[in-house]
C-alpha positions as CSV (number, residue, x, y, z in Angstrom):
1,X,-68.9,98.4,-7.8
2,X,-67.4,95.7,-5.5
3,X,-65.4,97.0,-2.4
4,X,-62.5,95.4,-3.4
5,X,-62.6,96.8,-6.7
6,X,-63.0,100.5,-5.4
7,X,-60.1,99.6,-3.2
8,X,-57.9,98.6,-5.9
9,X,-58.6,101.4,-8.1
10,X,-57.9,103.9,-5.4
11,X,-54.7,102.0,-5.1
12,X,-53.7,102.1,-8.9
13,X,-54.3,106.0,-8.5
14,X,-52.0,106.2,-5.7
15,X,-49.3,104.6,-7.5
16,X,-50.1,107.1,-10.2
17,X,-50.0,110.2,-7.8
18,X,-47.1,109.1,-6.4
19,X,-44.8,108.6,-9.3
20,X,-45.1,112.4,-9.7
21,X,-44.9,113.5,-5.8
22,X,-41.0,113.7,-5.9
23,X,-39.8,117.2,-4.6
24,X,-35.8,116.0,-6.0
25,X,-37.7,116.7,-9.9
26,X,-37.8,120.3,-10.1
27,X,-34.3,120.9,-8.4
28,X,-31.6,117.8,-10.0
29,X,-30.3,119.8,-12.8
30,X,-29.5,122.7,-10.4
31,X,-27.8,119.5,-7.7
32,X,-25.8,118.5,-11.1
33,X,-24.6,122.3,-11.7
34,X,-23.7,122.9,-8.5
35,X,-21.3,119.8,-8.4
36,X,-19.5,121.2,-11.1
37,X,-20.8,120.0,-14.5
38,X,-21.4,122.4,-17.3
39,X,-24.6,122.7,-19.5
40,X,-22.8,120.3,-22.0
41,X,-22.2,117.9,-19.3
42,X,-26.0,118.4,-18.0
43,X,-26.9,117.9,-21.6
44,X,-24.5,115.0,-22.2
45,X,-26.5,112.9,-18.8
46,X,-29.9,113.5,-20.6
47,X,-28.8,112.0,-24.0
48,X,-27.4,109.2,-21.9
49,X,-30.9,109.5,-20.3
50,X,-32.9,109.1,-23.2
51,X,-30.4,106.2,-24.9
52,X,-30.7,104.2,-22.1
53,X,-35.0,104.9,-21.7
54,X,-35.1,104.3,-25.4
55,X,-32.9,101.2,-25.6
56,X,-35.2,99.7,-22.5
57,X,-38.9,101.3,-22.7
58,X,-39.2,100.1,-26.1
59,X,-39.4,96.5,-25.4
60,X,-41.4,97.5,-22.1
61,X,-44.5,96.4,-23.4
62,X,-43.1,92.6,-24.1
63,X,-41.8,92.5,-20.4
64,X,-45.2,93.6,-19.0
65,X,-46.6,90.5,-21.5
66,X,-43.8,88.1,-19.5
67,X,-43.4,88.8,-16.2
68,X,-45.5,89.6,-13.5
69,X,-47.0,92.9,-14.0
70,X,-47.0,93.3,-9.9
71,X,-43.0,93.1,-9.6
72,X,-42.4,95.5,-12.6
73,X,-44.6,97.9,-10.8
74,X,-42.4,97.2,-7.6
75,X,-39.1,97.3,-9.4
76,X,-40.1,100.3,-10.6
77,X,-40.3,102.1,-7.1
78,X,-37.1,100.4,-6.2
79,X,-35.0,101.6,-9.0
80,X,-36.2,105.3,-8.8
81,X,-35.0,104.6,-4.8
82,X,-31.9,103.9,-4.9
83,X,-31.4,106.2,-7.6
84,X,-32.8,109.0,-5.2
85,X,-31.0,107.9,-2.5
86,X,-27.4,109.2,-5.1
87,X,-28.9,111.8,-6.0
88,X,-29.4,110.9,-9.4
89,X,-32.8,109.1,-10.2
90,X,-34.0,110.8,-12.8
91,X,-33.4,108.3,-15.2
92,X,-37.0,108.0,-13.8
93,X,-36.4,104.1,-13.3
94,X,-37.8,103.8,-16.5
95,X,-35.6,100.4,-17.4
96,X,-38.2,98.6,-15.2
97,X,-41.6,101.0,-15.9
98,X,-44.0,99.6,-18.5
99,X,-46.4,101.1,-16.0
100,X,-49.3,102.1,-18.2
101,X,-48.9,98.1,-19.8
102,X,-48.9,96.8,-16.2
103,X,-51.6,99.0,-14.9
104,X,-54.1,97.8,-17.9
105,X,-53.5,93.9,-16.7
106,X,-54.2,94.0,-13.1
107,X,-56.9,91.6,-12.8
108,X,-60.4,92.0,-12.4
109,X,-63.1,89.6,-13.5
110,X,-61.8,87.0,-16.7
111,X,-65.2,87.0,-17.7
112,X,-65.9,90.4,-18.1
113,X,-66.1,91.9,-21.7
114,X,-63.4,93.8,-23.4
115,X,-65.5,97.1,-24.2
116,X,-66.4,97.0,-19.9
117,X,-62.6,96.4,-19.3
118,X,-61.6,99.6,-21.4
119,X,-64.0,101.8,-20.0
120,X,-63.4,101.1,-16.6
121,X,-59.3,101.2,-17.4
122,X,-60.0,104.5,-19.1
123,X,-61.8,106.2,-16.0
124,X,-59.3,104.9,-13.6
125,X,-56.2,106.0,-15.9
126,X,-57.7,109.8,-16.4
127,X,-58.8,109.9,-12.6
128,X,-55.0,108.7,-12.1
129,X,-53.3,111.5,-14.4
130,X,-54.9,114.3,-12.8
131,X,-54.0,113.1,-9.5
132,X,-50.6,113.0,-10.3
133,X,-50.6,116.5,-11.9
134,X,-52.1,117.9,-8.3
135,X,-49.3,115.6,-6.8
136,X,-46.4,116.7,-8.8
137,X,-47.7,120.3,-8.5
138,X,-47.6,119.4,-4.7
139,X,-44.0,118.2,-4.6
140,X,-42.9,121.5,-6.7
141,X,-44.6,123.7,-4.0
142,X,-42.9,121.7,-1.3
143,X,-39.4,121.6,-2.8
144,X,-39.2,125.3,-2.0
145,X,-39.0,125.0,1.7
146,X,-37.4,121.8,1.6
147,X,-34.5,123.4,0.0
148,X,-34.6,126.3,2.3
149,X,-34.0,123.9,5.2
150,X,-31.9,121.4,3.9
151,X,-31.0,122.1,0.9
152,X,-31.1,119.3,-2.1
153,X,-30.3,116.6,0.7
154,X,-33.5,117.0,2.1
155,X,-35.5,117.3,-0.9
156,X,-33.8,113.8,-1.8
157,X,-34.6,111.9,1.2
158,X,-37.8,113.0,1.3
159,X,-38.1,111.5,-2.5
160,X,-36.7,108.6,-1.0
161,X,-39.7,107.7,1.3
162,X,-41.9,108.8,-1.3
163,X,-40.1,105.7,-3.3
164,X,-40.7,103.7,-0.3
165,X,-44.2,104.3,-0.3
166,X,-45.1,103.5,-3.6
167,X,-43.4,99.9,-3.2
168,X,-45.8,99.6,-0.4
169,X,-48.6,100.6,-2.6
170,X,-47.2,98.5,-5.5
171,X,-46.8,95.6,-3.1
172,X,-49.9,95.8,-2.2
173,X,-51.7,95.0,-5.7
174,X,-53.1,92.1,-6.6
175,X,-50.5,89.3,-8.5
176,X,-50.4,88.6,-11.8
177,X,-48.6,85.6,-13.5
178,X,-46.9,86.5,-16.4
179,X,-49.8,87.4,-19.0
180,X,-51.1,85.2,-21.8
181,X,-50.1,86.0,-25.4
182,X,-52.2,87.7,-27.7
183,X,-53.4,84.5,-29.6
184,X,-54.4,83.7,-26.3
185,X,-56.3,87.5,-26.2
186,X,-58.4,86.4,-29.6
187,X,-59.0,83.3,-28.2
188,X,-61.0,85.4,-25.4
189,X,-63.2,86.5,-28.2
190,X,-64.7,83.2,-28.3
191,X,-64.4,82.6,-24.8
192,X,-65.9,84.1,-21.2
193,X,-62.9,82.3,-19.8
194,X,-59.7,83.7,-21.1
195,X,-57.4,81.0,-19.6
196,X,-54.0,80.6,-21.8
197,X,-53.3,78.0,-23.8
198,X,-50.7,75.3,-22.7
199,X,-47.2,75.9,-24.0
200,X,-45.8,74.1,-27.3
201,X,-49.3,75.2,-28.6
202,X,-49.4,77.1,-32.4
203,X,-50.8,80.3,-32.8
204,X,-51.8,82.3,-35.5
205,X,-51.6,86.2,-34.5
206,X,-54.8,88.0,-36.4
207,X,-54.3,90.0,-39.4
208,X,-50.4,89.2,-39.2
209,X,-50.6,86.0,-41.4
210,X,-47.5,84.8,-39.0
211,X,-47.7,81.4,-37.6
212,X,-45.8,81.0,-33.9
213,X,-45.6,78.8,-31.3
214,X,-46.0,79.5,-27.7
215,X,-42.2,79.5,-26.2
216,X,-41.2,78.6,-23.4
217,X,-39.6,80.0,-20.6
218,X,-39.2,84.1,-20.3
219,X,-36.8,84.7,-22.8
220,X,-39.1,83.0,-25.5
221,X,-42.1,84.9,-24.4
222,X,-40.2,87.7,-24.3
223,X,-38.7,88.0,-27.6
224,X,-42.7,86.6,-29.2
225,X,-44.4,89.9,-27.2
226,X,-42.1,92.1,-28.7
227,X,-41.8,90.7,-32.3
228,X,-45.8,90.9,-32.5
229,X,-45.8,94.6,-31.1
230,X,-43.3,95.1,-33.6
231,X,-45.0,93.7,-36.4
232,X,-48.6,95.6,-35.4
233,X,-46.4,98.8,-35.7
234,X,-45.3,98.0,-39.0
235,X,-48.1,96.8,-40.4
236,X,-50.6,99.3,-39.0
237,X,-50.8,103.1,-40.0
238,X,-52.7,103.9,-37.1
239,X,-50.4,102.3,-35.0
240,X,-47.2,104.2,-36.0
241,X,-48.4,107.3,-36.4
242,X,-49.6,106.7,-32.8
243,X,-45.9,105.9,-32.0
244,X,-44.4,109.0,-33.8
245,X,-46.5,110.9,-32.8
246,X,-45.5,110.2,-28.9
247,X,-42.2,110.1,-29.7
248,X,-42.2,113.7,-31.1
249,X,-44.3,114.6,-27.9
250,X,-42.0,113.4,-25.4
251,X,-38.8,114.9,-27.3
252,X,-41.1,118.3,-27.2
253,X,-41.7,117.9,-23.3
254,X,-37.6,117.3,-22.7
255,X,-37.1,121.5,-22.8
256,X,-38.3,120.9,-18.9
257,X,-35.1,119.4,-17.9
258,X,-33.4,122.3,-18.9
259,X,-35.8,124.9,-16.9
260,X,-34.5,125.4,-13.8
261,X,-31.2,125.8,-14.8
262,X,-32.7,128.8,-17.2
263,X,-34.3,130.4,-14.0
264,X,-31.0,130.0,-12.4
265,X,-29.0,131.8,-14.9
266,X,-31.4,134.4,-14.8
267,X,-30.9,135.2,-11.1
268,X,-33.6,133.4,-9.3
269,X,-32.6,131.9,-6.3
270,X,-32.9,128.0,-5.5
271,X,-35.9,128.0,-3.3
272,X,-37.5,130.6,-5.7
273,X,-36.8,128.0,-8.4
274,X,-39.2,125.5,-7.3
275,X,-42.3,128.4,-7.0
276,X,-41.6,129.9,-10.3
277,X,-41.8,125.9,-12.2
278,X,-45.6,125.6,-10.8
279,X,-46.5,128.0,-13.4
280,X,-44.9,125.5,-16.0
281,X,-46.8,122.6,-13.9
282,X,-50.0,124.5,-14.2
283,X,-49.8,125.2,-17.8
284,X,-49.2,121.5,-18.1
285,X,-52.2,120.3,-16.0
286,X,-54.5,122.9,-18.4
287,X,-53.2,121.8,-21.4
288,X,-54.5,117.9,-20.4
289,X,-57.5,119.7,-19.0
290,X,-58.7,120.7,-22.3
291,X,-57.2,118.6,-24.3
292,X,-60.0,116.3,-25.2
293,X,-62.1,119.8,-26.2
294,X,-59.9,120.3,-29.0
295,X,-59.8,116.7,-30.5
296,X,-62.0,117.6,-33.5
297,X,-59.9,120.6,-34.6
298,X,-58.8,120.9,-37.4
299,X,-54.9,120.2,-38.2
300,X,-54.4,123.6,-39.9
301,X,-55.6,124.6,-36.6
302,X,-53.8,122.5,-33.8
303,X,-50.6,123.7,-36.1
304,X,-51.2,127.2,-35.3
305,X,-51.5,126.9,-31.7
306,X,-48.3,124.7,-32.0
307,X,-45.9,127.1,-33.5
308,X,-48.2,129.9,-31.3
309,X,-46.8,127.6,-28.2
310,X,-43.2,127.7,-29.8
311,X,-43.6,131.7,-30.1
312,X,-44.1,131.9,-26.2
313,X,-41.5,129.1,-25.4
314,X,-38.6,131.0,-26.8
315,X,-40.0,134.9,-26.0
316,X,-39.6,133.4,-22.2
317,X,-36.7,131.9,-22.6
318,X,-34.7,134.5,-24.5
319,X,-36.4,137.3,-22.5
320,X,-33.3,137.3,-19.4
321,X,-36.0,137.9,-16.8
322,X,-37.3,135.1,-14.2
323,X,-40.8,136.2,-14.7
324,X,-40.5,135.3,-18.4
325,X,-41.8,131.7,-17.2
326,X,-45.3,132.6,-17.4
327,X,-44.3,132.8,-21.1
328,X,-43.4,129.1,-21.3
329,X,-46.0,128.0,-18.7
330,X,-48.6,129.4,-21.6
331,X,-46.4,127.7,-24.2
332,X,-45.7,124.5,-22.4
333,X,-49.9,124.1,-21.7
């Protein structure tokens, strides 16, 4: 592997590692309590949360196919900034993050063959996950005495150059243009040199049986990306199951949110809050550790363990006692 290569990769996993090293995470819903709002309000900001992630990450993918895959990645670190910088950035910056999209397109080699492309995209991506589980492990460990010397300020500011960082990091990645359509991706099929096609040229997307013509401008390129992503959902089984089934999953992993303000309401204190969430973020970081083990399971069998991981969730939760987290650290993994 070249040098340059091995430096961008370690620069992809940075980014990664990063986006999780934010000591604000574990302590925002207790900042949000204790300026007055109730659970209902708390609850109230994280379906306003999810709208907004919902009504812009959906067409993510299309933007990472029309602009430049470099500048999402640094309006991404900008948004969760100045969000940090109010205290409220856990809308996550989201509107701007088609990360894993943008991650996948940073260039290497045109000439190189899909199945080497994947492969290498697939070791960088897992080496990149587990560093940001040790990372946001790392930022739940250090909230604790952040908050015992400043308080949330603190904790925020310090998420604040941590923001600052990753633009750096993001800055520092290689530029794409805005990336070629996906006629343009068959066409590398038949060609070592995936170049895209000059505009105003027709296109016929495979296995859609839709005809289309490269538009110009972003709007038009825009609006094609997502229509074909669309469409591939639609059409393929796979594909939406793939998409429910992550949707399901992410609605599953919003109970975090509301963790700390359990711990809270059962007496621990708020730098005791951040030690007592690492066993959550260690269930989580076993769970992906041994998730690819249990891939051929049966599904009588991963829906055991499920409701088994519902059983522990709510015996924690309902069981008034701080130490009832190792409960939904087992569940949550």
């Amino acid at each position: 592997m070249s040098p340059s290569r091995r430096s961008l990769e370690r620069r992809l996993i940075a980014f990664q590692a990063l986006d999780e090293f934010m000591p604000i995470f574990p302590v925002y819903a207790l900042l949000f309590a204790e300026n007055g709002l109730s659970t209902a309000e708390i609850s109230g900001l994280f379906v306003l949360w999810s709208v907004v992630t919902f009504v812009l990450e959906v067409p993510s993918g299309a933007w990472a196919d029309t602009v430049s895959r470099r500048l999402l990645l640094c309006l991404s670190s900008v948004t969760y900034d100045e969000l940090a910088a109010i205290g409220a950035h856990e809308a996550r910056g989201r509107e701007h993050r088609s990360e894993e999209r943008a991650r996948s397109g940073l260039p290497g080699e045109r000439s190189e063959r899909a199945s080497s492309v994947s492969s290498r995209y697939a070791r960088v991506i897992g080496v990149g996950t587990s560093a940001a589980l040790v990372a946001m492990t790392l930022a739940t460990l250090l909230a604790a005495p952040l908050m015992a010397l400043g308080s949330y300020a603190l904790a925020g500011w310090v998420s604040v150059a941590v923001c600052a960082a990753q633009f750096l990091v993001a800055r520092s990645l290689p530029f794409t243009p805005a990336v070629i359509s996906v006629a343009d991706v068959d066409a590398a099929e038949e060609s070592s040199a995936a170049l895209p096609e000059p505009p105003g040229a027709a296109h016929v997307v495979a296995g859609s049986g839709v005809r289309r013509t490269e538009a110009a401008g972003f709007l038009g390129r825009y609006v094609l990306a997502l229509r074909v992503g669309t469409g591939e959902v639609m059409r393929s089984q796979v594909v939406r199951g793939g998409v429910l089934a992550s949707a399901v999953l992410m609605g599953l992993l919003a109970f975090d949110e509301y963790f700390g303000l359990m711990l809270g309401e059962q007496g621990a204190s708020e730098v005791a809050i951040p030690l007592l969430l690492v066993v959550v973020t260690a269930g989580q970081a076993l769970g992906g550790l041994v998730a690819d083990r249990v891939a051929g399971w049966s599904n009588a069998r991963i829906g055991w363990i499920t409701a088994s991981a519902g059983v522990c969730l709510a015996v924690g939760a309902l069981s008034g006692q701080p130490t009832g987290i190792v409960a939904v650290g087992v569940g949550y993994g």
